[in-house]
N, CA, C and O atoms as a GROMACS GRO file, in nm:
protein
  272
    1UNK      N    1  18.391   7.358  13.066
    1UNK     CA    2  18.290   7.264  13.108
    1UNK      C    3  18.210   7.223  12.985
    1UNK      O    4  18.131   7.300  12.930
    2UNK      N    5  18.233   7.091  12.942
    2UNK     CA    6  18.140   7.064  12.778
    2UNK      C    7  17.988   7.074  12.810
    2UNK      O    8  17.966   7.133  12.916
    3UNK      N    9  17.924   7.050  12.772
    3UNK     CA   10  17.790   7.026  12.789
    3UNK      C   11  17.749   6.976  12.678
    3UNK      O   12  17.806   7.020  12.578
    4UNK      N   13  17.638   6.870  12.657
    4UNK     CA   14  17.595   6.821  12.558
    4UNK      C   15  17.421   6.762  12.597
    4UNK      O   16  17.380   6.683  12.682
    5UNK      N   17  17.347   6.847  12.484
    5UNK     CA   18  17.215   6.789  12.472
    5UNK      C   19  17.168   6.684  12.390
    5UNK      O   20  17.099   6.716  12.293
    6UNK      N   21  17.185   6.595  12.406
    6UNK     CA   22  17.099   6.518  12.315
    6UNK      C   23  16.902   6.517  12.307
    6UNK      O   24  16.834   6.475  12.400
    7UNK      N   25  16.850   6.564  12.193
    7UNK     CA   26  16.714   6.544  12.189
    7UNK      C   27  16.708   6.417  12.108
    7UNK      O   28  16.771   6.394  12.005
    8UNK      N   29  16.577   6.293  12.204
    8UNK     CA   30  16.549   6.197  12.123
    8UNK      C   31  16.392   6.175  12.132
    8UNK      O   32  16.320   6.233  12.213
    9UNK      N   33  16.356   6.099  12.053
    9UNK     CA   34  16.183   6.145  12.082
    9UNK      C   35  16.184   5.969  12.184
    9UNK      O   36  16.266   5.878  12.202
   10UNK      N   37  16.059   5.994  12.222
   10UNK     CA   38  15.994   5.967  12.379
   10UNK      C   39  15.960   5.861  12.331
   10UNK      O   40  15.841   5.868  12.302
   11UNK      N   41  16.023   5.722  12.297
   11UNK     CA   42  15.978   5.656  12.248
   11UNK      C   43  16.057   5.505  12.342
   11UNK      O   44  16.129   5.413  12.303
   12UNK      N   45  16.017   5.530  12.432
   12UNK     CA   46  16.047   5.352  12.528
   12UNK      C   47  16.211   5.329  12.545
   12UNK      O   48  16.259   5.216  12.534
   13UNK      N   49  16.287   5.438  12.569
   13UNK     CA   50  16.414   5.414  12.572
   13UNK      C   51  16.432   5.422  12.717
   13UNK      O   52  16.387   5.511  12.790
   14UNK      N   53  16.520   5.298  12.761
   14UNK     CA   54  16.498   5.278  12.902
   14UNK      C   55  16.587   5.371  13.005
   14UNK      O   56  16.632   5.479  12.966
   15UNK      N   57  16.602   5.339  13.097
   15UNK     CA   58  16.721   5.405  13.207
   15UNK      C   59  16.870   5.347  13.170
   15UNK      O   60  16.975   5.410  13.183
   16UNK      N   61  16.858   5.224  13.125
   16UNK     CA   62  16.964   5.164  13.130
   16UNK      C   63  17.046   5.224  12.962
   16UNK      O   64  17.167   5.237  12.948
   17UNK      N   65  16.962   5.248  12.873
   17UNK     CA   66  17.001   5.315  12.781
   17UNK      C   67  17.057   5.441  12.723
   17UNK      O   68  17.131   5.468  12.628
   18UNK      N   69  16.993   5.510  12.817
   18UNK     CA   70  16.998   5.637  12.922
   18UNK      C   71  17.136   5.648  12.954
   18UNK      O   72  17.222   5.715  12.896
   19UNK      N   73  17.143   5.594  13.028
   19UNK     CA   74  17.336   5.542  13.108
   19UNK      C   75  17.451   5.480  13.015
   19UNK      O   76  17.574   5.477  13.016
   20UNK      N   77  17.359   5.440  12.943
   20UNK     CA   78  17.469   5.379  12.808
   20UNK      C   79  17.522   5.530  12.738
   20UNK      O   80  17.636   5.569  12.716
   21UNK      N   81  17.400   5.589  12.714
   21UNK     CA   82  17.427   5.701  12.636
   21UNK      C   83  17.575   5.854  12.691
   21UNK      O   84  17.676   5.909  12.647
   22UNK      N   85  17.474   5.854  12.818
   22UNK     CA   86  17.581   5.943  12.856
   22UNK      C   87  17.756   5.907  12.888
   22UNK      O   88  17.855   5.975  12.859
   23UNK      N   89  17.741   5.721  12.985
   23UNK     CA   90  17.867   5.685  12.975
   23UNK      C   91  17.983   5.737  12.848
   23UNK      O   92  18.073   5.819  12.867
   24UNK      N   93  17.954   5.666  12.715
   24UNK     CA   94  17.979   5.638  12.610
   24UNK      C   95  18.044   5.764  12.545
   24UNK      O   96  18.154   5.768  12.490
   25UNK      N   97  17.959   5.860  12.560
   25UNK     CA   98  17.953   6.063  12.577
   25UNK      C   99  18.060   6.128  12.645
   25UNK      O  100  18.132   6.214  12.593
   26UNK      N  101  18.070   6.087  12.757
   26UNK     CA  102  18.147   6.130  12.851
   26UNK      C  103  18.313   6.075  12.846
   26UNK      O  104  18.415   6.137  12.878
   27UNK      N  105  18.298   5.943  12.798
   27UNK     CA  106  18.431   5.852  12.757
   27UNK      C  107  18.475   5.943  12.626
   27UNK      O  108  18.592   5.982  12.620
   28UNK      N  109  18.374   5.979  12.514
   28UNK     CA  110  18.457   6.032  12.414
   28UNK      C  111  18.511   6.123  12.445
   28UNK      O  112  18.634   6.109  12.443
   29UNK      N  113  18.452   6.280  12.496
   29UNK     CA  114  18.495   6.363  12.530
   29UNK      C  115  18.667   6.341  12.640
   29UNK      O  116  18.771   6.407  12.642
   30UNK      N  117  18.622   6.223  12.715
   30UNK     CA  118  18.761   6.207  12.815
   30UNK      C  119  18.876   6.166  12.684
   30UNK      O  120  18.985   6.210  12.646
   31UNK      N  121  18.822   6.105  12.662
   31UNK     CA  122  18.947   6.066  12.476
   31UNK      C  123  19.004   6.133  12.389
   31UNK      O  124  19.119   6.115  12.350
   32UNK      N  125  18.934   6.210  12.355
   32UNK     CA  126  18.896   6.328  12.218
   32UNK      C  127  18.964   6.432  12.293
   32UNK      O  128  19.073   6.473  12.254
   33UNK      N  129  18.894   6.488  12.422
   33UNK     CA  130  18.970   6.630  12.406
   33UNK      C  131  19.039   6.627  12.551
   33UNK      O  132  19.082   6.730  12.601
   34UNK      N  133  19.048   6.468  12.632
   34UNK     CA  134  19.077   6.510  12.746
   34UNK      C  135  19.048   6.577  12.820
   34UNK      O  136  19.130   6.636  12.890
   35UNK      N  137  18.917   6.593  12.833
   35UNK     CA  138  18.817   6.690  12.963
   35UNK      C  139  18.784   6.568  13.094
   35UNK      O  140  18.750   6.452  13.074
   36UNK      N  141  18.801   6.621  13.205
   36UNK     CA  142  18.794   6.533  13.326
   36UNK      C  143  18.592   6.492  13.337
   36UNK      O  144  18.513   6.557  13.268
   37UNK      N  145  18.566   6.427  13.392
   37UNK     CA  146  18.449   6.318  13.410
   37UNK      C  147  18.347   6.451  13.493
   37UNK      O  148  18.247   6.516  13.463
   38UNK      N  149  18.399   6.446  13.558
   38UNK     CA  150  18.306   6.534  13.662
   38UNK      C  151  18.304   6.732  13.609
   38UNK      O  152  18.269   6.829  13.676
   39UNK      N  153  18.364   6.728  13.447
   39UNK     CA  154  18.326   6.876  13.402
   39UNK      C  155  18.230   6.851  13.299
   39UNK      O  156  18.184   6.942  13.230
   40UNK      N  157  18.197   6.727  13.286
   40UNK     CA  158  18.079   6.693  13.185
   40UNK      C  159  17.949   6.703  13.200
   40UNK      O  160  17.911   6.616  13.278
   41UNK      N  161  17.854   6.776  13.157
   41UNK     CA  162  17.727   6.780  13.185
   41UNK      C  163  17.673   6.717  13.020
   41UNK      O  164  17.677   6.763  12.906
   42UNK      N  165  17.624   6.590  13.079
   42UNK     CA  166  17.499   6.589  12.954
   42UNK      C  167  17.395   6.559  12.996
   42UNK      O  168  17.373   6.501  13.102
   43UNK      N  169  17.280   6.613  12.880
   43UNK     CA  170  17.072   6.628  12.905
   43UNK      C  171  17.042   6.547  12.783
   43UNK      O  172  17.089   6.544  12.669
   44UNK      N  173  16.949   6.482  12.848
   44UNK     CA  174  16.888   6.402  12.759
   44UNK      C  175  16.742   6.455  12.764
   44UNK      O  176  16.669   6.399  12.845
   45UNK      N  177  16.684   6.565  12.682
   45UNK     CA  178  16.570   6.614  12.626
   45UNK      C  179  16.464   6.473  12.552
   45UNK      O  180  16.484   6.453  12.432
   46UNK      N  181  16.401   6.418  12.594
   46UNK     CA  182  16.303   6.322  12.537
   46UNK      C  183  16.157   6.412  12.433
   46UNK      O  184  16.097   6.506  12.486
   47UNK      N  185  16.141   6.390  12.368
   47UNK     CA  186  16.056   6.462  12.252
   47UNK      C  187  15.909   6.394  12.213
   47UNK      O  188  15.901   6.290  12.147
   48UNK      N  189  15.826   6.448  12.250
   48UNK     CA  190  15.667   6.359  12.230
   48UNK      C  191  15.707   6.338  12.076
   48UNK      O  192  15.738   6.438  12.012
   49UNK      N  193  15.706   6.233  12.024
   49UNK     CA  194  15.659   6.213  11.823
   49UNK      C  195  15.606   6.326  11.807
   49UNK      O  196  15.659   6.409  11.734
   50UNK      N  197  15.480   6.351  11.878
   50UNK     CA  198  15.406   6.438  11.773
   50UNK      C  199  15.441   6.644  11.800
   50UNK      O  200  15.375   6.746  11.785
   51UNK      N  201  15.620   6.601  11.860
   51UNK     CA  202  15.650   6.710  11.862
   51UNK      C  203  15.798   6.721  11.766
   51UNK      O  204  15.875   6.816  11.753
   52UNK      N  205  15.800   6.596  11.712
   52UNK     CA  206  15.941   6.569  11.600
   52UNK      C  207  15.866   6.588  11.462
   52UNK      O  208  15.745   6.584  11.440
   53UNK      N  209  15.962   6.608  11.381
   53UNK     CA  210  15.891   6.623  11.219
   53UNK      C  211  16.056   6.641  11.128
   53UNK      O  212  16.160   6.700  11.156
   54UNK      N  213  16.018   6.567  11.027
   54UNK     CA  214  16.125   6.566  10.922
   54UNK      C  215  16.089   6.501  10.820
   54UNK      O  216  16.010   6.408  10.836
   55UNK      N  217  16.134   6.531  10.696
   55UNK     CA  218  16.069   6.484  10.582
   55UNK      C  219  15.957   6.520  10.532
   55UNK      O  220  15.889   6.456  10.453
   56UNK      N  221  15.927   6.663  10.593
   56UNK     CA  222  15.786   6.755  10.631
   56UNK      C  223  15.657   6.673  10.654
   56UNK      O  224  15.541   6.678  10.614
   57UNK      N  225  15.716   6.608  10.722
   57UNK     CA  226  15.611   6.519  10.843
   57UNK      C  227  15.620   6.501  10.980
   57UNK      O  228  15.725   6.474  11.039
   58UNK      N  229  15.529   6.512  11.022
   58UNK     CA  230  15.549   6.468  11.183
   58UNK      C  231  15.556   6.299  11.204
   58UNK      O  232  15.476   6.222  11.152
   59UNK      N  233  15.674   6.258  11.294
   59UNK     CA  234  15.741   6.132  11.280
   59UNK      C  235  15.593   6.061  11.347
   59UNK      O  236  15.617   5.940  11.342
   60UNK      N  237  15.509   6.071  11.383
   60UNK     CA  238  15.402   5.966  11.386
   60UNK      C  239  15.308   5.952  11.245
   60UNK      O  240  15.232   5.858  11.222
   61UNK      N  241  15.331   6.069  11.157
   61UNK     CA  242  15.303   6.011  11.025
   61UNK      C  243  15.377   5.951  10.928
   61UNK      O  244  15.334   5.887  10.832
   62UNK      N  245  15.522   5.979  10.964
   62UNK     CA  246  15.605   5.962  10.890
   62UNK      C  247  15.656   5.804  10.888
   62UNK      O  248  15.715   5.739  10.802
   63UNK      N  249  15.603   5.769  11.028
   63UNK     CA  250  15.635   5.582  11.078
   63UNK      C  251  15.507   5.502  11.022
   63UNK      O  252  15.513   5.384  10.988
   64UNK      N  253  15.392   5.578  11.017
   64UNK     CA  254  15.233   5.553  10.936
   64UNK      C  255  15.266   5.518  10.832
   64UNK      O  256  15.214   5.419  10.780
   65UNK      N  257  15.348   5.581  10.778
   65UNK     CA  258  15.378   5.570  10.630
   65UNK      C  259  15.486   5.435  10.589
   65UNK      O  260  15.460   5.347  10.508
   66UNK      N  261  15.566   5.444  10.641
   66UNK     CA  262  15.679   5.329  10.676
   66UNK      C  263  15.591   5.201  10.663
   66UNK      O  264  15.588   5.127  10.564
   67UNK      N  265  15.521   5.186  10.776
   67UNK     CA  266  15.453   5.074  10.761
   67UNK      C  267  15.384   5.021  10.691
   67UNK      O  268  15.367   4.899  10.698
   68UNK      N  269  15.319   5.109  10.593
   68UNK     CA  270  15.228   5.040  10.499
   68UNK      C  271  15.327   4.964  10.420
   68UNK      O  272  15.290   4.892  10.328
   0.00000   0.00000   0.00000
């Protein structure tokens, strides 16, 4: 049974994107390793910004910065 998490931060990504994502997920896996549709579990974990950080910044400073 695959399972796959994706974490993305919480940033206005719709339902319909949502469905794009897992479709798309679920097609590779049916491709790639030939696993049937209904043994697929994927989570989509959504992430407040000010709970992401890289570049030893937290991504609402790190987009602060971008913009200037």
């Amino acid at each position: 049974m695959p399972y796959i998490n994706v974490k993305i931060t919480e940033d206005g990504v719709t339902k319909e994107q949502k469905q794009q994502i897992v479709e798309e997920m679920t097609n590779t896996l049916v491709n790639v390793l030939d696993k049937k549709p209904e043994h697929i579990h994927i989570v989509i974990d959504e992430v407040e910004l000010e709970n992401w950080g890289f570049a030893g910044m937290l991504t609402t400073e790190y987009r602060k910065k971008e913009e200037q």
